[in-house]
C-alpha positions in Angstrom: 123.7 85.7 82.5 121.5 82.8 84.1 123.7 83.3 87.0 122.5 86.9 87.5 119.1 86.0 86.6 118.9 83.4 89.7 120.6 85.7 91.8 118.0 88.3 91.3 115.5 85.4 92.1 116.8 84.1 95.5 117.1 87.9 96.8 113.5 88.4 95.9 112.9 85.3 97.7 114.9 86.3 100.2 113.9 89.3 100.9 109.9 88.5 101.4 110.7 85.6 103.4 112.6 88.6 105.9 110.1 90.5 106.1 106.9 87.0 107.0 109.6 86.1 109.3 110.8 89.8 110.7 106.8 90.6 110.9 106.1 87.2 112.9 109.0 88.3 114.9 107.4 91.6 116.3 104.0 89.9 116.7 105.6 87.4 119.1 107.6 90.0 120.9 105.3 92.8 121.0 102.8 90.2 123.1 105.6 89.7 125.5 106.7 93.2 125.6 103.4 94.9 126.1 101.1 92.2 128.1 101.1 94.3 130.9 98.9 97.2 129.7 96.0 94.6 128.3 93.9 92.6 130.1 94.2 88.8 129.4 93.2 87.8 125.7 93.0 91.9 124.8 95.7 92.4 123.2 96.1 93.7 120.0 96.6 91.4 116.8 96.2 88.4 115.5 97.9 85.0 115.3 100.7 85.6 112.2 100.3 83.4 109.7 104.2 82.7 108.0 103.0 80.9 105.0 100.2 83.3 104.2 102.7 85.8 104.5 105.1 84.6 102.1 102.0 84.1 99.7 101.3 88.2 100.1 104.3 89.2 99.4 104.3 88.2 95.8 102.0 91.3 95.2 104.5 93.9 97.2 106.2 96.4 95.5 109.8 97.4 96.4 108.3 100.5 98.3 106.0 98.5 100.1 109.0 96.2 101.6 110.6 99.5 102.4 107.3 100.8 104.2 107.0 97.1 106.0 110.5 97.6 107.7 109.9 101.5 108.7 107.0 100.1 110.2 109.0 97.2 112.0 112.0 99.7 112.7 109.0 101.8 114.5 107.5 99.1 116.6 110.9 97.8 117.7 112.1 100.9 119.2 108.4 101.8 121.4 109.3 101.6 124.7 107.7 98.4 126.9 104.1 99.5 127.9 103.1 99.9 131.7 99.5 100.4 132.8 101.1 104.2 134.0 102.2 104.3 129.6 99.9 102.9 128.4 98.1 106.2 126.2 101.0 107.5 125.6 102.3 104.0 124.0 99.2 103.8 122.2 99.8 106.3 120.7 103.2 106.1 119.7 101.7 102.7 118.4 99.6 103.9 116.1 102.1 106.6 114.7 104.3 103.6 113.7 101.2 102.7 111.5 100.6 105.4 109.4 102.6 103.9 106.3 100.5 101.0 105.9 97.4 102.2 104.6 99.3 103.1 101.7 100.7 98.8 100.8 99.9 97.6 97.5 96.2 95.8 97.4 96.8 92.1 98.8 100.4 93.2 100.3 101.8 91.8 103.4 98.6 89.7 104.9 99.9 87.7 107.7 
């Protein structure tokens, strides 16, 4: 039994600390995908913050983590933004954010 039990715990654990590090990821990566449609210091977002992240994620739900990696799933596939793509990728980038209004209060703040 206790070996279930801290099981269960370390792939809770687990799983938040995929998702801070997943989410800082794509914030890294989307700055260096998309630089060139944003003028220097434009660019959407804000530093990611790992350890505030982890902290969030105790008030996720299960459907919340699920939301948080359609969301990630979404970002990874838009395509790299030129100054010629650039509406259409905005759009397409804030598509990939339509499941987030609906997090848990306090969930996923990076």
């Amino acid at each position: 039994m206790r070996a279930i039990v801290v099981t269960v715990v370390v792939l809770l654990f687990t799983a938040c600390a995929d998702v801070c590090e997943r989410g800082a990821a794509i914030n890294k990566s989307f700055s260096e995908r998309h630089a060139a449609c944003y003028a220097e210091s434009t660019l959407p977002g804000a530093p990611f913050d790992t350890a505030k992240c982890d902290d969030s994620m105790n008030a996720c739900s299960t459907q919340d983590e699920t939301a948080l990696h359609t969301w990630f799933d979404c970002v990874e596939r838009l395509p790299t933004c030129t100054p010629a793509t650039r509406a259409a990728f905005n759009e397409k980038s804030l598509a990939c954010a339509n499941g987030m209004g609906q997090l848990t209060d306090g969930c996923f703040r990076p």
